[in-house]
Legacy VTK file of the C-alpha trace (Angstrom):
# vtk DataFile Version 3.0
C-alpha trace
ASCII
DATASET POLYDATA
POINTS 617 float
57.839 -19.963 -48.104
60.795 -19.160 -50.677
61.988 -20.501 -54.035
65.811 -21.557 -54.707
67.798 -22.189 -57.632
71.537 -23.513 -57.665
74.084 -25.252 -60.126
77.107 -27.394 -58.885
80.185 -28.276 -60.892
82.700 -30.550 -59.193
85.502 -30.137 -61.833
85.246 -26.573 -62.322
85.335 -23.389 -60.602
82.150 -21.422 -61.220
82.964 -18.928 -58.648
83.823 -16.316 -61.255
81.549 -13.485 -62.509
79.683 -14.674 -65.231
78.083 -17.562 -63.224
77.307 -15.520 -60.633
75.506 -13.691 -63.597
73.828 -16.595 -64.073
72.965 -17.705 -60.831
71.143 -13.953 -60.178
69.337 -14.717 -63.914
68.038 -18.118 -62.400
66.886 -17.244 -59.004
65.180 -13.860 -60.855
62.803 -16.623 -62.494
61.516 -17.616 -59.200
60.625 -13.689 -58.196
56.901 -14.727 -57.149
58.015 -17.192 -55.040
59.786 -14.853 -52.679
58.935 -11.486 -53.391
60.640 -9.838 -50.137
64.438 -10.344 -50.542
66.968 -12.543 -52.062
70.196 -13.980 -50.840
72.892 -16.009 -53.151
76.432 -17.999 -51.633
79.058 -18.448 -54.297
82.092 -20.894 -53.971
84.437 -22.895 -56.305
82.027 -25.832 -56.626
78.288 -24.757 -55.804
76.484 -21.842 -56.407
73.612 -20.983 -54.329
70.214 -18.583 -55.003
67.160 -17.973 -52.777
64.025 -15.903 -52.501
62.506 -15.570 -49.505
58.915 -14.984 -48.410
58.868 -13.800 -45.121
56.919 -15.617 -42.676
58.604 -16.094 -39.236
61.695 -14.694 -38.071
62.668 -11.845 -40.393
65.978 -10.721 -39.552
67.323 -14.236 -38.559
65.944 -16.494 -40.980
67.996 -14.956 -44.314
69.413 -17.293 -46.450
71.592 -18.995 -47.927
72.143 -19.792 -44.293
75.685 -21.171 -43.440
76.594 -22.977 -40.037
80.102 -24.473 -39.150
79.669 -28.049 -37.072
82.983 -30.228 -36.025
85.137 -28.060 -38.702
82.796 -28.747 -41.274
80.446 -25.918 -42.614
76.846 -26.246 -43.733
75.017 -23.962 -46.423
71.420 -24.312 -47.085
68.447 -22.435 -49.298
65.133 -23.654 -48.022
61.347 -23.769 -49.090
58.672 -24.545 -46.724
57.529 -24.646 -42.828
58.760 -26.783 -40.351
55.654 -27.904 -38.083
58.108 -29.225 -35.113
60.503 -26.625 -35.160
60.301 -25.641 -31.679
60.378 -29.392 -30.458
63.645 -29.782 -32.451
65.043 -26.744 -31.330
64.600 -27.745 -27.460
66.286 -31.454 -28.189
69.117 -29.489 -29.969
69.522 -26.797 -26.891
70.003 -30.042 -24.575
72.676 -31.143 -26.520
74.224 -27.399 -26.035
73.289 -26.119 -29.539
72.775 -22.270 -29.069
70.253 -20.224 -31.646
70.686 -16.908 -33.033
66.801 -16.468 -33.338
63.429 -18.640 -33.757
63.333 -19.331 -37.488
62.985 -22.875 -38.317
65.304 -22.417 -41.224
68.079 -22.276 -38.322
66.873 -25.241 -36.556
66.627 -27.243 -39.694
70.336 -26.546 -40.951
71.868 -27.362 -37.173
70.083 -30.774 -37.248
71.192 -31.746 -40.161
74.407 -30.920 -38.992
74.448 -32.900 -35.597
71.646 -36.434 -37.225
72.788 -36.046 -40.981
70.184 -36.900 -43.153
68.553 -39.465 -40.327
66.650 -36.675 -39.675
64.900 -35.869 -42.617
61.889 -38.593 -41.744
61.481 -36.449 -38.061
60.984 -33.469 -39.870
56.776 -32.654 -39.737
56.061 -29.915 -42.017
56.275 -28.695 -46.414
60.026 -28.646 -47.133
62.600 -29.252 -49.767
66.121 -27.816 -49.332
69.632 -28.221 -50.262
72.406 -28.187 -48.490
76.159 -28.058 -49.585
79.229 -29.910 -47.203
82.238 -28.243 -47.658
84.230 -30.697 -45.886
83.180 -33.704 -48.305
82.259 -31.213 -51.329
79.006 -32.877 -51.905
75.672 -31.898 -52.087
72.105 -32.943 -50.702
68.959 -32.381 -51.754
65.642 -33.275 -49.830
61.997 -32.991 -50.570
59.087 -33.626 -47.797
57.106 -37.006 -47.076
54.101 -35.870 -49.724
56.312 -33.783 -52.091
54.235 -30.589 -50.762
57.125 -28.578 -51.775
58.699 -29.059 -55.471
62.353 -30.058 -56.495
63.639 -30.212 -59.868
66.722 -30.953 -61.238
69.003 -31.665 -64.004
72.458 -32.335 -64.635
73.773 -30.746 -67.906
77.472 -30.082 -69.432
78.561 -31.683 -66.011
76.610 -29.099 -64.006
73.757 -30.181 -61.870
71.228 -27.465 -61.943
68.346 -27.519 -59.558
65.702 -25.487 -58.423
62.374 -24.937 -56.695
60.869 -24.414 -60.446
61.323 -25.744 -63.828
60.972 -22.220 -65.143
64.539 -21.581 -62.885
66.568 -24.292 -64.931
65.049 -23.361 -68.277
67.066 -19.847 -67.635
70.381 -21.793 -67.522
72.290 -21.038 -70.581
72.457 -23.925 -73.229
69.827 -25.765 -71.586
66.955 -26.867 -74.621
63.673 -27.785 -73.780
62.618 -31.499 -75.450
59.632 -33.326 -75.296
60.090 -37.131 -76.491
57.441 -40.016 -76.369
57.168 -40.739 -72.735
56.497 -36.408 -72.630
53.552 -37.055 -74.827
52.746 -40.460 -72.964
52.643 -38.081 -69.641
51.050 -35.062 -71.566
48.375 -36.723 -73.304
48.013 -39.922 -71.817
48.324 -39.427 -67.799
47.803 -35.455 -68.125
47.256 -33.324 -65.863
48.400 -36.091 -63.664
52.459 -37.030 -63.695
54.278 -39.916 -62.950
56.239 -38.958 -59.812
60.127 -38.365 -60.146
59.507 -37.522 -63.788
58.521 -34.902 -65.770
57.050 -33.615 -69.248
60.486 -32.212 -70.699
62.740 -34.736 -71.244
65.688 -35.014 -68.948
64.528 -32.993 -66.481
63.549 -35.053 -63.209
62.193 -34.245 -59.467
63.520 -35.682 -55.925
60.740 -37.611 -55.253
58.469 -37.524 -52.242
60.439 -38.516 -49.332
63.352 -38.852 -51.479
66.872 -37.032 -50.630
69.956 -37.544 -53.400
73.701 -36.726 -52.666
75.854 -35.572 -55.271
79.629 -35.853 -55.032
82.239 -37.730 -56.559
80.735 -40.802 -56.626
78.084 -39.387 -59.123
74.007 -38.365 -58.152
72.401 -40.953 -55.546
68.587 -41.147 -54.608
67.430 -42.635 -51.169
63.972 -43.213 -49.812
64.096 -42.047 -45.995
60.236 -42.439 -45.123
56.828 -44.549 -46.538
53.757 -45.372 -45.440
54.465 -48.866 -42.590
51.553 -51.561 -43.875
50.487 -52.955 -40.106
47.487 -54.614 -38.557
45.089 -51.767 -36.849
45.031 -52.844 -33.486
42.900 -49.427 -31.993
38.978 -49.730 -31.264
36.394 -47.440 -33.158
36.529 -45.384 -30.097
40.151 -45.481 -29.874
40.429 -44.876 -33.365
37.952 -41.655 -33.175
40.307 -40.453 -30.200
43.205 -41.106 -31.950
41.947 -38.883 -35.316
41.000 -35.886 -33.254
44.253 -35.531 -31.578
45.903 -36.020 -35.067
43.654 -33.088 -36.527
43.986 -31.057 -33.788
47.663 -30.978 -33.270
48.385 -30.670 -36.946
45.881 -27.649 -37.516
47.594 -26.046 -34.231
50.843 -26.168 -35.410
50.200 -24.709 -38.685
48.305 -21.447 -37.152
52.369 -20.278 -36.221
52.777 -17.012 -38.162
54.316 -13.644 -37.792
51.959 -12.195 -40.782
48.366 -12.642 -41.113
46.986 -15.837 -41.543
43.403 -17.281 -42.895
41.856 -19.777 -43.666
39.653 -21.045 -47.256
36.218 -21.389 -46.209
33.933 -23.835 -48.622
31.572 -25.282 -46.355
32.315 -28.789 -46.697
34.046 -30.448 -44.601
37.429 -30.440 -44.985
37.520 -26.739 -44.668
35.183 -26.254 -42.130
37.069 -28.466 -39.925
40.093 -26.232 -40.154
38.070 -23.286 -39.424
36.502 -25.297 -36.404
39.812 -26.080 -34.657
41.685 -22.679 -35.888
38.324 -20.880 -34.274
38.695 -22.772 -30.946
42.025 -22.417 -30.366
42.033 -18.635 -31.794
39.197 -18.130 -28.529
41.287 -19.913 -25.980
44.177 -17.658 -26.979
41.947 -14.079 -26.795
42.806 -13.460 -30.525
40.780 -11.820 -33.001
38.348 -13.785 -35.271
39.512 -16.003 -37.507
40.036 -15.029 -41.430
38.116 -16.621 -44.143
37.570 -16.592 -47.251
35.295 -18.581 -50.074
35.355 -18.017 -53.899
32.209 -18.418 -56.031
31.577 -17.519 -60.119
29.095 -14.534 -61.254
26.208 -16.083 -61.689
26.682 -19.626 -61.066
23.824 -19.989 -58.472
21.621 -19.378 -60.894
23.699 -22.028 -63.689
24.459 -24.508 -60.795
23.423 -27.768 -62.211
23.355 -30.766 -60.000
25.539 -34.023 -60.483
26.818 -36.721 -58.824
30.427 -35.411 -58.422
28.855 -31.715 -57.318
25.645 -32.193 -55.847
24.945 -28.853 -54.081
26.674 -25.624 -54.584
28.543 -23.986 -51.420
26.805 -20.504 -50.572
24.151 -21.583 -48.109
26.842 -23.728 -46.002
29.628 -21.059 -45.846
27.141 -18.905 -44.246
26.347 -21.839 -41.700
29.852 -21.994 -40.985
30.706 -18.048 -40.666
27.875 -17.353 -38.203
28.753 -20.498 -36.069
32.298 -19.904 -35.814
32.046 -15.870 -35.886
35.024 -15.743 -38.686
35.696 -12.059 -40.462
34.409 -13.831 -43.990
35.262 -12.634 -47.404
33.817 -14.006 -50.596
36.151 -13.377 -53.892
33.681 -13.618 -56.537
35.341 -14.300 -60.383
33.769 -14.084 -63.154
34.247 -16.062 -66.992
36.605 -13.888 -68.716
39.208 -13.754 -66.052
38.806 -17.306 -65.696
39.568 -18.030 -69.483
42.063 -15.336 -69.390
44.402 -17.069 -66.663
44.843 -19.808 -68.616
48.001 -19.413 -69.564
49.413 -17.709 -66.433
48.619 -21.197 -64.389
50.236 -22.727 -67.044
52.945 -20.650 -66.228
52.610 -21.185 -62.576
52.798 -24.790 -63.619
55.473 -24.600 -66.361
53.280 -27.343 -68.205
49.539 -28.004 -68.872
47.520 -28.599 -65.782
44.069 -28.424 -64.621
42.607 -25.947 -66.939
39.931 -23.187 -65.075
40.398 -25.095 -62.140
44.068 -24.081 -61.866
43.147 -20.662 -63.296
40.744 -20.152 -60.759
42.887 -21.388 -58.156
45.266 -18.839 -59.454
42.577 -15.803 -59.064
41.732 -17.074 -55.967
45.015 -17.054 -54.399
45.775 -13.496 -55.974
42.637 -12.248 -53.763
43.985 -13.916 -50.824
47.090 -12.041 -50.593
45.109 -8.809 -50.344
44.147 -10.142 -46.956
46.960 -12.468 -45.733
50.235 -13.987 -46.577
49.381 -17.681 -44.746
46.734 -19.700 -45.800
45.231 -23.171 -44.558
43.115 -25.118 -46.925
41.882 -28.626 -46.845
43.628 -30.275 -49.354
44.106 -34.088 -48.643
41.273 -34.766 -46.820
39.450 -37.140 -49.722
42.587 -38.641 -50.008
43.186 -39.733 -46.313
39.437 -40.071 -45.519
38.211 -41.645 -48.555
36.100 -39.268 -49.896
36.111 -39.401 -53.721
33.101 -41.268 -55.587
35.607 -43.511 -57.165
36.234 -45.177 -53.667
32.343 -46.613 -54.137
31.923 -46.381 -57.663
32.163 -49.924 -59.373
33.059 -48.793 -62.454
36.063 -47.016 -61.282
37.158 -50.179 -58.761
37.015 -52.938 -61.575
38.216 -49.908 -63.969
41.836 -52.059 -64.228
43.084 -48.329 -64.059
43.463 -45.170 -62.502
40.127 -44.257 -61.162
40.211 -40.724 -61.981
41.187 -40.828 -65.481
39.154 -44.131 -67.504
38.551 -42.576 -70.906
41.454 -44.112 -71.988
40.568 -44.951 -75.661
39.385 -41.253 -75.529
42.914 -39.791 -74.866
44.225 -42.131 -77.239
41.863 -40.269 -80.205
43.181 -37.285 -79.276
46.374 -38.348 -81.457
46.649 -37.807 -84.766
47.397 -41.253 -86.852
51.239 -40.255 -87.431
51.661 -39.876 -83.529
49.267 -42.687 -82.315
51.421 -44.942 -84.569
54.129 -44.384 -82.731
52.786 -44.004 -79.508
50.546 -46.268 -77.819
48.905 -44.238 -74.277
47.157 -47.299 -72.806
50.430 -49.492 -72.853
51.757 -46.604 -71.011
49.100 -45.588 -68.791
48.756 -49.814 -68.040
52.225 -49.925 -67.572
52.779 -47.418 -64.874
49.328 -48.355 -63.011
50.967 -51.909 -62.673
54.371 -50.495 -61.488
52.271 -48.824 -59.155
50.206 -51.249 -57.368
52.810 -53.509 -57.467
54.454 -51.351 -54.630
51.281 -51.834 -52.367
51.214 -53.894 -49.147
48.775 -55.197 -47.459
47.983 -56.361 -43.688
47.830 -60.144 -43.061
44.096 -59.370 -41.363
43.165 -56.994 -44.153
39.640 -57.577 -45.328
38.843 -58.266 -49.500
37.055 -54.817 -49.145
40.326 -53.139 -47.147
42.196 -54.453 -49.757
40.816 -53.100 -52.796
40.436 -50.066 -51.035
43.964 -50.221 -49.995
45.389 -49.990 -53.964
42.796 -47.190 -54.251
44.294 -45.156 -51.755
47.848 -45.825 -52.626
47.322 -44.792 -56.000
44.802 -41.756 -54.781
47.937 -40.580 -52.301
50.320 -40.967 -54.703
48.824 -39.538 -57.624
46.134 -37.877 -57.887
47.231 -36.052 -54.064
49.922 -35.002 -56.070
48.061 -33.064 -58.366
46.046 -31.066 -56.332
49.597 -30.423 -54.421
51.104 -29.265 -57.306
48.116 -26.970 -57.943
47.932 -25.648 -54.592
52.036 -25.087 -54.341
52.339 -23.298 -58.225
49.006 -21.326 -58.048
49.617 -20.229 -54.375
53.470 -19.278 -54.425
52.913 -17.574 -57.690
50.905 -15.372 -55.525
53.375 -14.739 -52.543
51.155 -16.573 -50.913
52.072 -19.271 -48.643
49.308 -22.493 -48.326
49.794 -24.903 -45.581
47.442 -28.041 -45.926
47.179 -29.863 -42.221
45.760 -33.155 -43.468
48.596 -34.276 -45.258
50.665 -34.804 -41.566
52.363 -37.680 -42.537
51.309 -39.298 -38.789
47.648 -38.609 -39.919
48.494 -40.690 -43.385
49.954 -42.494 -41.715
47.907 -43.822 -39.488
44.478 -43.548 -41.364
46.390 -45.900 -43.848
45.957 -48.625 -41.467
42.575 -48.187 -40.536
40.071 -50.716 -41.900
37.525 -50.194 -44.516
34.930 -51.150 -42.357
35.724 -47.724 -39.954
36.821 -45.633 -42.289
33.752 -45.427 -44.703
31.170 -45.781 -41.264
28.211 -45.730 -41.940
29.006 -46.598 -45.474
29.496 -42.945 -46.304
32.403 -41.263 -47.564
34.355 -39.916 -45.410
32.324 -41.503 -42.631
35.126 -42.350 -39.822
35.787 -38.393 -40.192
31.622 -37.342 -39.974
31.899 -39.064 -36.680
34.965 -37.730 -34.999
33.475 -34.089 -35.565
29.986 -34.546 -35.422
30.394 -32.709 -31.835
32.557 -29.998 -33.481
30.261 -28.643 -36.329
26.812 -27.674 -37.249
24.942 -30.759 -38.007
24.032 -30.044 -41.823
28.420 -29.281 -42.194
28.944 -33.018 -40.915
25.562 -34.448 -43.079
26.526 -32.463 -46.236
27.594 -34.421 -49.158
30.683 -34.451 -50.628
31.310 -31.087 -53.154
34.544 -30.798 -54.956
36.190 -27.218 -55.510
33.893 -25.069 -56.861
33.896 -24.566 -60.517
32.229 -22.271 -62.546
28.523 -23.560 -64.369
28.349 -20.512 -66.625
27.667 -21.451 -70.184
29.822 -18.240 -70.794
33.027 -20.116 -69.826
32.118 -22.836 -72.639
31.778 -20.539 -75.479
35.145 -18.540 -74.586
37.424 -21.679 -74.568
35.122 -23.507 -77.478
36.306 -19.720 -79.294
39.690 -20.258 -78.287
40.444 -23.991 -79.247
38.218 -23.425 -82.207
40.366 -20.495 -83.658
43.612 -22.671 -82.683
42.575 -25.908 -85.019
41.790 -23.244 -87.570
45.395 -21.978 -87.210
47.938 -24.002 -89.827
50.932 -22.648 -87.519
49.637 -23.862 -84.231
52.050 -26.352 -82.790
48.614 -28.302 -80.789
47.667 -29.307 -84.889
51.732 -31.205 -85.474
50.230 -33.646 -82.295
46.495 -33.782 -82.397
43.465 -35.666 -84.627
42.034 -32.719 -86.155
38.939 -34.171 -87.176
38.614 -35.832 -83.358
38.769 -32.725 -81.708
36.532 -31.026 -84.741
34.093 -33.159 -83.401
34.289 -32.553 -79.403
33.729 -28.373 -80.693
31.241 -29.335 -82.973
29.371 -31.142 -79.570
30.199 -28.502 -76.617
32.212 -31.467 -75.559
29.778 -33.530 -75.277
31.630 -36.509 -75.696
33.270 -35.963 -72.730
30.443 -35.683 -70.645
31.742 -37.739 -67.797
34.935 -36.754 -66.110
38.137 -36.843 -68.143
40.441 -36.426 -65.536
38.957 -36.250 -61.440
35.782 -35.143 -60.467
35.322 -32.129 -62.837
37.545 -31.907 -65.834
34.381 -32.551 -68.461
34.584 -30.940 -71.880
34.534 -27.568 -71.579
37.666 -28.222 -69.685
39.188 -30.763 -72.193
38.902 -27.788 -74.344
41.121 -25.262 -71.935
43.841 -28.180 -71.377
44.258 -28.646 -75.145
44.370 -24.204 -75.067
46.573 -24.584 -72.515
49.009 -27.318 -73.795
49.349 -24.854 -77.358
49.850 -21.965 -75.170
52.732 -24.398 -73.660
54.084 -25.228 -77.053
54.663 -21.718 -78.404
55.756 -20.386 -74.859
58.511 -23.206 -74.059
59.134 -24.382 -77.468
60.115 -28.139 -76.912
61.958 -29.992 -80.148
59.509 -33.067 -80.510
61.977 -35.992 -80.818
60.044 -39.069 -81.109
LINES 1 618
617 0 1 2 3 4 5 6 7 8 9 10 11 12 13 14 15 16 17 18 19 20 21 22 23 24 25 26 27 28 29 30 31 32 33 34 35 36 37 38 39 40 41 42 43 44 45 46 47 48 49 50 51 52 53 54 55 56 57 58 59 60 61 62 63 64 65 66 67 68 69 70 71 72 73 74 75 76 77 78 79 80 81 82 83 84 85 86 87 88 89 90 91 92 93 94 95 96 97 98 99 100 101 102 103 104 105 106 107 108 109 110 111 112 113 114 115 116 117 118 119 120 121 122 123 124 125 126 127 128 129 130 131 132 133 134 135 136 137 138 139 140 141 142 143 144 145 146 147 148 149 150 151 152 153 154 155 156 157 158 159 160 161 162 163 164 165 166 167 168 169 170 171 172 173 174 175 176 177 178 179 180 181 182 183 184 185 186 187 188 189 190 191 192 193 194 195 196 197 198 199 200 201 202 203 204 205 206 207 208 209 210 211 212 213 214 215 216 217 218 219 220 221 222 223 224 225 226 227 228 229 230 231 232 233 234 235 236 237 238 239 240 241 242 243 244 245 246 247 248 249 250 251 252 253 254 255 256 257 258 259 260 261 262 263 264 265 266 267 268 269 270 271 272 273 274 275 276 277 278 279 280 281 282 283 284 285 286 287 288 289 290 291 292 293 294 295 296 297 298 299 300 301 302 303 304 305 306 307 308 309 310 311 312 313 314 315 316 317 318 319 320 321 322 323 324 325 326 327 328 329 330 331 332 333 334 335 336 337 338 339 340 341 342 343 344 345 346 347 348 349 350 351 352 353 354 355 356 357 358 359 360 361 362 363 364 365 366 367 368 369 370 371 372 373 374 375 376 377 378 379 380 381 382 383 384 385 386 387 388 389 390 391 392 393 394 395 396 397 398 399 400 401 402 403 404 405 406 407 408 409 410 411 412 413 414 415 416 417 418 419 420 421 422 423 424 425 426 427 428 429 430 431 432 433 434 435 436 437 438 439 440 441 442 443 444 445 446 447 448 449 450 451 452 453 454 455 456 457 458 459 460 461 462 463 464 465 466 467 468 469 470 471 472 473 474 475 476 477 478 479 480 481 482 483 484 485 486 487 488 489 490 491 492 493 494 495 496 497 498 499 500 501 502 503 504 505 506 507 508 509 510 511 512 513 514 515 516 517 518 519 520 521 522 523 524 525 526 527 528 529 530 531 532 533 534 535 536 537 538 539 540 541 542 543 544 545 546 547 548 549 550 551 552 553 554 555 556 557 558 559 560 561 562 563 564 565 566 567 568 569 570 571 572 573 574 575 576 577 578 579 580 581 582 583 584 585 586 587 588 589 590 591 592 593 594 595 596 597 598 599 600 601 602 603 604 605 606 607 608 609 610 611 612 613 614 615 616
C-alpha cells in the first residue's frame, strides 16, 4: 500500500527545480500513506511522486517504476495489491516477459505494456495507478472495480494535478479550496455519503470506480472498462452454495500473501469470523503459526450496551466463541470516550472532509492499535452489501422510502439550513435528483421476480453508495495508520456473481444474509452462523454524548465559527437542548443517531477553519 501525487503540463517544461520542489511538497502530504521510503521521476511533461508501504518485494518493488516495451517506455506510481499477480506474471513469462523480482507492481506495469488498458478489468485486487507513455506523451490513470483505492484529480493553470489524497493537491501552489451549492448539497444533504466521481470542494473530481481517463493532446477522457453483467441465474441452490464457497475461499486465500505480519479484525459476526475461519484453515494446512486477531470494544460499554434493532447484542461473548474455536493469538484494543471525541478531527483529516463522526474516529484508534501488531489487515467490509444484510433490505419503510435507504430524514437535513442558505438551496431536489440518476442505471433480468427486483435497485444503490462509504472509511482511517486493509468480499467475481442471484436464495430462510448462513453453517460454531446481524461496534457510553453535546454547544455559542454562516441556529439549539433526541432513528446507516449528528456538525466546523473553502453560492 503507497500514496502518489503527480502534476502534468503538456505545454510546458516542469522539469526544472522549483517543481521538483513542489512535487517533494505534494508527495510529503501523503507521509502516512507510505511511511518507509519515497521515490519521485521528473521529465519535461509529467512529474511523478510516491510513498511506499512496504508489503511484498522490498528491494524490487520501488517506484516510480519505469519499463521500456517496443521503444516505448512506461512509468508508473501505484497504490494497492494485486490478488492475481502471480497468474499474470506466468501468462506474461509465456509470452517471454522476464521479471526482475516478485512484486506485483512489476507485473502490473509490463501488462499494461504488452494488453494496454484491456487489462485493467483482469486485474483482481485494490489498485489505482498512473502511468505516463513517453512515446505518445499522454497519461493514464486507473482506479479498481469498487474504487477500494482513491484517485483524485484536478486540472488547474493547464496542469493536471492528481493524487492518492485530496490533502496532496491542496499543497499545489495557487490551488484555492471552494465549496459552492452542489458542496453543500453533498455536505449537508447526502453527507457522509458522496456522489461518486465528485467531491465536496468544487472542481476537484475522482476517477470513478472502474473508470481509467487518458490525458494527452486531445484533452482529459474517462472510460468505463468493467460493471456489474445483469443475466438470468441459471445455478441450483446447491450449485449456487458451491459456487459461493469457492468464491470466499479463493478470495480470502489470495489476500493472506504478505512479507510482514498479517491479521485479521475479529467481531464475532459473521463477516469477520468467516475470514478468520478460512485464514485459520488454510494457516493449519500450511504449518503456520496461529492466526492474528484483533476486536475493539469501549470502556464500559457492556455495562451501557442498550439493545436495538440495528445493534441487537454486543460482540464480547461471540469473539470469545470464535478465538477458542479457531485457536487465533486474540487481542482486544479497548478505547475509551475522550480519545474517541478527541480523534475527531484527525479522521477528518484522514478524510479531508466530514465523515462518519466516532465511527471514523474509532476506526482511526483502532487501526493505530493494529499497527502495533501487523502491517496487513483483513476485515469484512462488503459483506451486507453483497449478502444483503442491512435492515433496510426488509424494512418497508426504507423500500417504499422513494430514497436512499440509509439516509430518509430528509426534511431533517433540510432544517439543518439556516433560511438564507435553504433559500437558495433545496437538499431534497438534490438528494431526489441523484437517487433517480441512479436507479435509472439499474438492469434487470427478464426472469427477475417483483421481489428480485426491488431488491435489485437496493443493492445497486447499497454497492454503489453506501459500499463506498465504508470504503472510504476503511482506506483513509487505515492508510493514515501505515496500515494496509484488504477486504476479500468485495472480489468483483463474488459481486459479481451474487448480483445475479435471486431474492428468493439470497435472503433463505428469509433472513439476512441467509444464502451466506448456509454456505458456512459447516464452517463455524453454530451460535456465529445463528447470530443476528451487529453493525461495527460503537460506543453506548453516555460520556461520549456529553463531550460532543460540550463541543457543538460551545461552537453555536461561538459568533466566529464558520458551522453558524451555514446552519439554523435555533434548529440545532434544539437537537442540544434534546441529547439529540430528534434524531433518534438513524440519520445516516445503521448508527449515526444524535449524539453523532452532533460530532459530524463538530467535525464539518473543524473542516471549515482547517481547509478554509470560499462559500460561492
Amino acid at each position: 500500500m503507497c500514496g502518489y501525487s503527480g502534476f502534468c503540463n503538456l505545454n510546458n517544461d516542469i522539469s526544472d527545480e522549483n517543481n521538483i520542489a513542489i512535487l517533494k511538497k505534494i508527495t510529503k502530504a501523503l507521509t502516512h500513506r507510505g511511511p518507509d521510503e519515497e521515490g519521485f521521476f521528473t521529465s519535461k511533461h509529467i512529474n511523478l511522486g510516491h510513498r511506499r508501504l512496504t508489503i511484498i518485494d522490498a528491494q524490487n518493488g520501488k517506484q516510480p517504476m519505469s519499463f521500456t516495451y517496443n521503444e516505448t517506455t512506461y512509468t508508473m506510481v501505484y497504490n494497492g495489491q494485486l490478488y492475481n499477480a502471480n497468474d499474470l506474471r506466468e501468462s506474461l513469462i509465456a509470452l517471454g516477459f522476464d521479471f526482475n523480482g516478485y512484486s506485483d507492481t512489476e507485473v502490473i506495469l509490463k501488462a499494461f505494456a504488452y494488453y494496454g488498458p484491456e487489462i485493467f478489468k483482469e486485474f483482481n485486487g485494490i489498485f489505482s495507478l498512473a502511468i505516463w507513455n513517453s512515446n505518445k506523451q499522454e497519461l493514464i490513470l486507473v482506479r479498481d472495480h469498487f474504487g477500494i483505492k482513491p484517485l483524485y484529480y484536478t486540472i488547474f493553470n493547464n496542469t493536471l494535478i492528481f493524487a492518492s489524497e485530496i490533502k496532496a493537491i491542496l499543497n499545489y501552489p495557487g490551488f484555492e479550496t471552494k465549496i459552492d451549492k452542489q458542496g453543500i448539497c453533498e455536505l449537508f444533504g447526502l453527507g457522509p455519503a458522496h456522489t461518486p466521481g465528485t467531491c465536496v470542494f468544487k472542481d476537484i473530481f475522482e476517477i470513478k470506480p472502474a473508470h481509467y481517463a487518458i490525458y494527452n493532446k486531445d484533452g482529459f477522457k474517462s472510460f468505463r472498462y468493467w460493471k456489474m453483467e445483469t443475466k438470468e441465474h441459471k445455478d441450483s441452490f446447491e450449485e449456487t452454495c458451491n459456487k459461493v464457497h469457492y468464491l470466499l475461499d479463493d478470495s480470502i486465500k489470495r489476500q493472506l500473501v504478505s512479507d510482514v505480519p498479517l491479521c485479521a479484525m475479529l467481531s464475532g459476526g459473521i463477516d469477520s469470523s468467516i475470514i478468520v475461519a478460512y485464514a485459520s484453515k488454510y494457516y493449519k494446512s500450511k504449518n503456520m503459526p496461529p492466526l492474528t486477531t484483533l476486536s475493539v470494544d469501549y470502556v464500559d460499554n457492556d455495562k451501557n450496551f442498550v439493545k436495538s434493532d440495528f445493534q441487537p447484542n454486543s460482540d464480547n461473548y461471540y469473539i470469545d466463541i470464535m478465538q477458542k474455536a479457531f485457536n487465533t493469538n486474540h487481542h482486544a484494543i479497548v478505547l475509551d470516550t475522550p480519545e474517541l471525541a478527541n480523534c475527531l478531527k484527525d479522521a477528518m483529516i484522514a478524510r479531508d472532509f466530514p465523515g462518519m463522526a466516532d465511527v471514523d474516529s474509532s476506526m482511526l484508534l483502532f487501526c493505530k492499535n493494529i499497527k502495533n501488531y501487523a502491517t496487513v489487515a483483513l476485515s469484512g467490509e462488503c459483506s451486507d452489501e453483497i449478502f444483503a444484510g442491512y435492515p433496510w433490505f426488509f424494512r418497508d419503510d426504507a423500500l417504499n422510502s422513494g430514497t436512499f435507504p440509509w439516509s430518509i430524514a430528509l426534511d431533517e437535513r433540510q432544517e439543518l439550513l439556516n433560511t438564507n442558505i435553504s433559500e437558495k438551496i433545496d437538499l431534497k431536489d438534490y438528494i431526489n435528483f441523484r437517487y433517480n440518476e441512479s436507479i435509472s442505471n439499474v438492469e434487470f433480468a427478464s426472469n427477475d421476480s417483483e421481489d428480485t427486483k426491488q431488491k435489485r435497485i437496493i443493492s445497486y444503490l447499497t454497492i454503489n453508495w453506501f459500499m463506498q462509504t465504508l470504503i472510504d472509511r476503511a482506506d483513509r482511517m487505515s492508510m493514515h495508520s501505515g496500515l494496509e486493509l484488504r477486504v476479500p468480499f468485495c472480489d468483483y467475481r463474488l459481486v459479481q456473481y451474487m448480483w445475479n442471484v435471486p431474492w428468493e436464495m439470497k435472503a433463505y430462510n428469509g433472513r439476512e444474509k441467509g444464502l451466506l448462513r448456509h454456505v458456512v453453517k459447516d464452517l463455524l460454531p453454530d451460535e456465529i452462523v445463528n447470530r443476528k446481524k451487529s453493525p461495527y461496534p460503537k460506543t453506548h457510553n453516555p460520556s461520549y454524548l456529553k463531550v460532543v453535546k460540550s463541543m457543538l454547544t460551545e461552537i453555536m455559542q461561538d459568533p466566529n465559527a464558520p458551522i453558524n454562516s451555514l446552519l439554523n441556529k435555533d434548529y440545532i439549539l434544539n437537537i442540544l437542548k434534546t441529547d439529540g433526541s430528534a434524531f433518534s432513528r438513524p440519520w445516516f446507516g445503521q448508527l449515526m443517531t444524535g449524539p453523532q449528528l452532533m460530532a459530524y456538525l463538530c467535525q464539518v466546523n473543524m473542516w471549515l477553519e482547517a481547509y478554509k473553502p470560499e462559500i460561492i453560492l
